[in-house]
N, C-alpha and C positions, 0 to 999 in steps of 0.2 A: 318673736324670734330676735335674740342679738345679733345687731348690726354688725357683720366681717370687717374685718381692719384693712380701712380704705388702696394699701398696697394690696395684699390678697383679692381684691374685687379689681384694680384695675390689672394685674397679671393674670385672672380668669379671664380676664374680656380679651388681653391682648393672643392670648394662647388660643381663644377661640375664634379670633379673628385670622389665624396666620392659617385654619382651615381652608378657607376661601380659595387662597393661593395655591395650597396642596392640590385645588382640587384636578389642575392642568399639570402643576410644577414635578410634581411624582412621576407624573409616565410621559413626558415632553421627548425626554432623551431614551426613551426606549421605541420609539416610532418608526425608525427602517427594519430594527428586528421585529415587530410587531408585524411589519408589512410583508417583509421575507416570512413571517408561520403561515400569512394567509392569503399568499402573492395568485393563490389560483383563482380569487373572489373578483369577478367583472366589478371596475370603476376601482379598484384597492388603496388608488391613490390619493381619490377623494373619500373611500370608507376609514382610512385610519387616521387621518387628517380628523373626521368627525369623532375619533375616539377620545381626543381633548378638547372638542368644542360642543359636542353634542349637549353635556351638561349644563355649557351658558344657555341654549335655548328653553332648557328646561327651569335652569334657575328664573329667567327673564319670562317664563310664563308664572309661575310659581309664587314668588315675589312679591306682586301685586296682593294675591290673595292672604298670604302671610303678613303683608301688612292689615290687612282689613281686621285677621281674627286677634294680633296682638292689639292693637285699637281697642277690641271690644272686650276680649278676655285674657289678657297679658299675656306677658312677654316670657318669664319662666317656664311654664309646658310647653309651650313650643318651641323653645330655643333646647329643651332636654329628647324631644321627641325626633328634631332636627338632626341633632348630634349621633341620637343613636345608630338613626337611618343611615349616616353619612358612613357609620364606621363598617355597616354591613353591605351596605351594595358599595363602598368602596373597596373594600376587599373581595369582595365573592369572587369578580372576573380573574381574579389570579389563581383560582380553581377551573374555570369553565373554558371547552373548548369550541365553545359556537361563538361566532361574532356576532349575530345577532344581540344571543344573549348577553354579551359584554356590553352592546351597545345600550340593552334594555337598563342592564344595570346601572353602567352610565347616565341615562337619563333620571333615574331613581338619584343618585346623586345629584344629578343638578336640581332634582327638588331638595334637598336637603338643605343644598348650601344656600337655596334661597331662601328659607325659614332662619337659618342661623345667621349670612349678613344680614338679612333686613331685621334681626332681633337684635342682634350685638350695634349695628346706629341707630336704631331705638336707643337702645340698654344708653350707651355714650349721652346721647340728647338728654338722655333724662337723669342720667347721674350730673352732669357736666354744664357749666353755663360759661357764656364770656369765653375771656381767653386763655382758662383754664378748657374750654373742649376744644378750642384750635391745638393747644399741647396735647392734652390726650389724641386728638388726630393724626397727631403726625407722629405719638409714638406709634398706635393702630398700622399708619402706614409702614412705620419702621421693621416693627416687626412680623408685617405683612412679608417685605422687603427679604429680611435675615431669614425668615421659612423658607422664602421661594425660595434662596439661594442653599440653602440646608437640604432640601426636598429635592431640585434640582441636581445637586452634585450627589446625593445619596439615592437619588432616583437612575443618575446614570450609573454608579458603584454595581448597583445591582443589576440593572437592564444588561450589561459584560457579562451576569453572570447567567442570565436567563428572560427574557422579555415579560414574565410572568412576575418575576421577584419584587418590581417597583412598587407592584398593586399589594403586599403589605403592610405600607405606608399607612394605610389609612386607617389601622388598627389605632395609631395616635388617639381618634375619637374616644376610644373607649378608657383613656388616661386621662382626656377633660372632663368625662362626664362627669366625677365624682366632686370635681371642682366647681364645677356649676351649681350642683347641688347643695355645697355647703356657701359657698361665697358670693353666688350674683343672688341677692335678695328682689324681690318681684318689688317695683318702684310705686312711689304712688303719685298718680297720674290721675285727672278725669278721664272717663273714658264710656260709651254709650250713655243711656240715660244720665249718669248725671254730667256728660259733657253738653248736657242740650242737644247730644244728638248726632253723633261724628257725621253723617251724611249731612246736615246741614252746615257744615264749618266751611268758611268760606276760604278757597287757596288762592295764593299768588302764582294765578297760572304763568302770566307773562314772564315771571321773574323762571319758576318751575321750568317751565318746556325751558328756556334757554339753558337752564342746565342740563337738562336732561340728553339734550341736543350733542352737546359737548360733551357728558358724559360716556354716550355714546359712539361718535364719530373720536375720539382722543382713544378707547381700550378696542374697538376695531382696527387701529390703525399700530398700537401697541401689542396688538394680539400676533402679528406678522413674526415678530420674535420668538415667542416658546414653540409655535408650530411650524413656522418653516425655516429657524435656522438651523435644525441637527441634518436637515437636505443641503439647505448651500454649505454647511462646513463639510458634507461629505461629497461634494461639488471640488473641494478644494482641498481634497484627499484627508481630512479629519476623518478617520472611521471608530476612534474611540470615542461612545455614549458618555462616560463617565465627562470628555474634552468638551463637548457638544453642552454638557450640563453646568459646565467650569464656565463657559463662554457665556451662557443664557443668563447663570446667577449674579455675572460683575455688574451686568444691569440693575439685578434687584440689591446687590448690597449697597452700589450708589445711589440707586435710588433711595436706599435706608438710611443714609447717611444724611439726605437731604431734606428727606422726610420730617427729623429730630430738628431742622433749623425752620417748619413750614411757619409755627407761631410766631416765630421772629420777624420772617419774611412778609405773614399777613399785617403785621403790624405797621409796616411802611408802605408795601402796594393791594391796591384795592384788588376783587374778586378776576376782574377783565386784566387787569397790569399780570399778573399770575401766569393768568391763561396766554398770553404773549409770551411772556419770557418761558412756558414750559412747554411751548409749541416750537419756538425758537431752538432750544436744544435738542429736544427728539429731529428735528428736520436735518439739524449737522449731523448728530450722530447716524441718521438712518442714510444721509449721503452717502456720509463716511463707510459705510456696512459693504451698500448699494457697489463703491469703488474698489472694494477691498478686493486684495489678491491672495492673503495669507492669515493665517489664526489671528496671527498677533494683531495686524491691522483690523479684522473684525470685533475682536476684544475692546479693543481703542476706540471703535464706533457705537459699540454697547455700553460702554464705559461714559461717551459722551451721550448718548441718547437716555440713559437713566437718571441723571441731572434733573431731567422736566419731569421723566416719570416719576420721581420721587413726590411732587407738586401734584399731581393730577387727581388723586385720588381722596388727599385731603382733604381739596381745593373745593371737590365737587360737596363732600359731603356736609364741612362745613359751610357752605354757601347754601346748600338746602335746609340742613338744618335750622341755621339762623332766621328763616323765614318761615319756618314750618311751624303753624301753628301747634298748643300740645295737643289737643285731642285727637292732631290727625296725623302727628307723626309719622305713625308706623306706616302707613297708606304712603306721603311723604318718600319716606325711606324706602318703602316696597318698590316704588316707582325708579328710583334713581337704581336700586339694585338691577330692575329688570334693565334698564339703561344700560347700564355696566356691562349687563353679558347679554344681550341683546348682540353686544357690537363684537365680544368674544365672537358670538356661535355665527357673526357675517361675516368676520374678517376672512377663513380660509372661503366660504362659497364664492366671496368677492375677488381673493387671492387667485385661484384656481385658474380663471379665464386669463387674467392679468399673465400671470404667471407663464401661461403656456405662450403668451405671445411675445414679451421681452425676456423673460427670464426672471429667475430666482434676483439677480444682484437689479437690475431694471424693475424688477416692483418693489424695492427699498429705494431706489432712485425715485421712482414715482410718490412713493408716499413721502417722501423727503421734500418735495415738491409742493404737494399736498396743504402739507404742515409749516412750509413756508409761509403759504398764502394763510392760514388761516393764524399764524403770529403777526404777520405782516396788518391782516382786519384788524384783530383784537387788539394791537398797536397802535392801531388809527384811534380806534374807541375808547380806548383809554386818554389817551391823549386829547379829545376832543372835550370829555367828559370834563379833565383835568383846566382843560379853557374855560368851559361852561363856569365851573365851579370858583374860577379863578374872578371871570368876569365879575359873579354874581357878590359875589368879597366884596371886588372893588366897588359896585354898583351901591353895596349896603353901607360904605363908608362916605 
């Protein structure tokens, strides 16, 4: 098969990566019309709440296993089977009037999207080495970034016109397929027998779980945004979806913006230095959210909180990658995906309690909090690290 012209293979990857995002960013700002069709359903507040997280628990079960069978029989069939699923039970719910069934659907998509991220940072790792994949990362994230905010403001456009219309969206799948097929070429890779055997590859757990960790606890704590701010900007009399969607995406296009400078930024601070400085901005900005009284001052708090967000998602992936051996990549990758929306699908069950006791603007104060303490650590650790290493200089001279 002739090899596709290296831009057409990374703009497949990047367009099938901006999925991920769609998969919350679409129906975000349709969530109080959503709640008003089905306000007669006992607990509706935490049922449509799980209408945009349900799928992380799905993807974060999913995931795991998706890395195991790209490992063993790659990464093209599954990333085409992925896509499809993604494009049909993302849309079906914009037909269907049971909430179950939206929710079932729902969950069919979060297996989807766990097959298609955990293939597309595959797909990355193995096309990409050095710090050429730090830059493809952070376009990844960029244009993770530009979707959410595209999907977001075009998800609320519609939800004005019907709470049904956002679930459209997801028709997109059916305009990468074709793209997949002709341009991501299946890589070559060891993989089962002749890898010696992907269950016996030995992992960097210690370095692993600390990512994973972080992974986790950093998109839990990000997650507080697409799902509970179309409620506090309608707290503070925002009632237009389309405004709600405006407000969500200045996060994601700063974050995109930040995203395109991440290889620059790896280039001068290590993995920890990172995770400090982008715990550091999420905690102002989610102060900032937490104090607000008015659109515009929320805007300004999203605005500062997507700085770090822009950092986080690179951060993680290139840091596992870099240590993930090849033959167990996909498994690797599977793991940090289930990470990622693990903390999606806890954030609102965690929110919820929180929430009913300080309030909407008190559990952004809280996680502002939060995310202090844990820049404030990763501060430390860095810095200690940075003595260590300094010592060690002088020691050898």
């Amino acid at each position: 098969m002739r090899t596709p012209h290296p831009t057409l293979r990374l703009l497949t990857l990047l367009l099938v990566s901006m999925m991920t995002i769609m998969a919350s960013a679409a129906i975000s700002p349709s969530l109080p019309r959503l709640r008003m069709a089905f306000e007669w359903v006992p607990g509706i507040d935490l049922w449509v709440r799980l209408v945009v997280s349900l799928p992380a628990l799905f993807t974060a079960m999913g995931a795991p296993l998706a890395g195991v069978l790209i490992d063993r029989f790659g990464r093209k069939r599954l990333l085409v089977a992925s896509v499809a699923l993604y494009g049909v039970a993302g849309s079906l719910p914009g037909v269907l009037t049971s909430l179950p069934l939206i929710l079932v659907c729902r969950g069919l998509l979060g297996l989807a999207v766990g097959g298609l991220m955990t293939t597309a940072a595959a797909l990355i790792a193995d096309y990409y080495a050095g710090p050429e994949r730090g830059v493809v990362l952070g376009r990844q994230a960029a244009f993770m970034g530009v979707g959410g905010f595209v999907f977001m403001l075009g998800g609320g456009l519609l939800a004005d016109m019907h709470w049904r219309a956002p679930f459209a969206v997801y028709l997109y799948a059916f305009l990468v397929l074709p793209l997949i097929l002709l341009f991501l070429p299946e890589p070559e890779v060891k993989r089962g027998a002749a890898a010696g055997g992907a269950a016996r590859v030995t992992l960097p757990w210690s370095t692993l779980w600390q990512v994973y960790a972080l992974a986790m606890a950093g998109m839990m704590i990000f997650y507080l945004i697409p799902v509970q701010m179309p409620f506090l900007l309608r707290r503070l009399g925002v009632q237009s979806s389309a405004m709600a969607g405006l407000a969500v995406g200045v996060s994601t296009v700063v974050g995109s913006v930040v995203s395109l400078r991440y290889a620059r930024v790896r280039q001068v601070l290590g993995y920890r230095s990172i995770m400090a400085v982008l715990f550091a901005c999420m905690a102002l900005g989610y102060v900032l959210v937490g104090m607000s009284q008015s659109y515009a001052a929320v805007v300004g708090g999203l605005a500062v909180s997507g700085l770090g967000q822009g950092l986080l998602t690179p951060n993680m992936a290139n840091w596992a990658g870099e240590v993930a051996p090849e033959a167990a990549r996909g498994r690797v990758m599977g793991l940090l995906t289930t990470s990622l929306f693990l903390g999606q699908f806890v954030s609102p069950l965690l929110a919820q309690p929180l929430i009913g006791a300080v309030g909407l603007g008190g559990a952004f104060l809280a996680a502002g909090g939060l995310l202090s303490a844990l820049a404030g650590t990763f501060g430390a650790l860095a810095w200690h690290a940075a003595r260590e290493r300094s010592g060690a200089v002088q020691g050898a001279e």
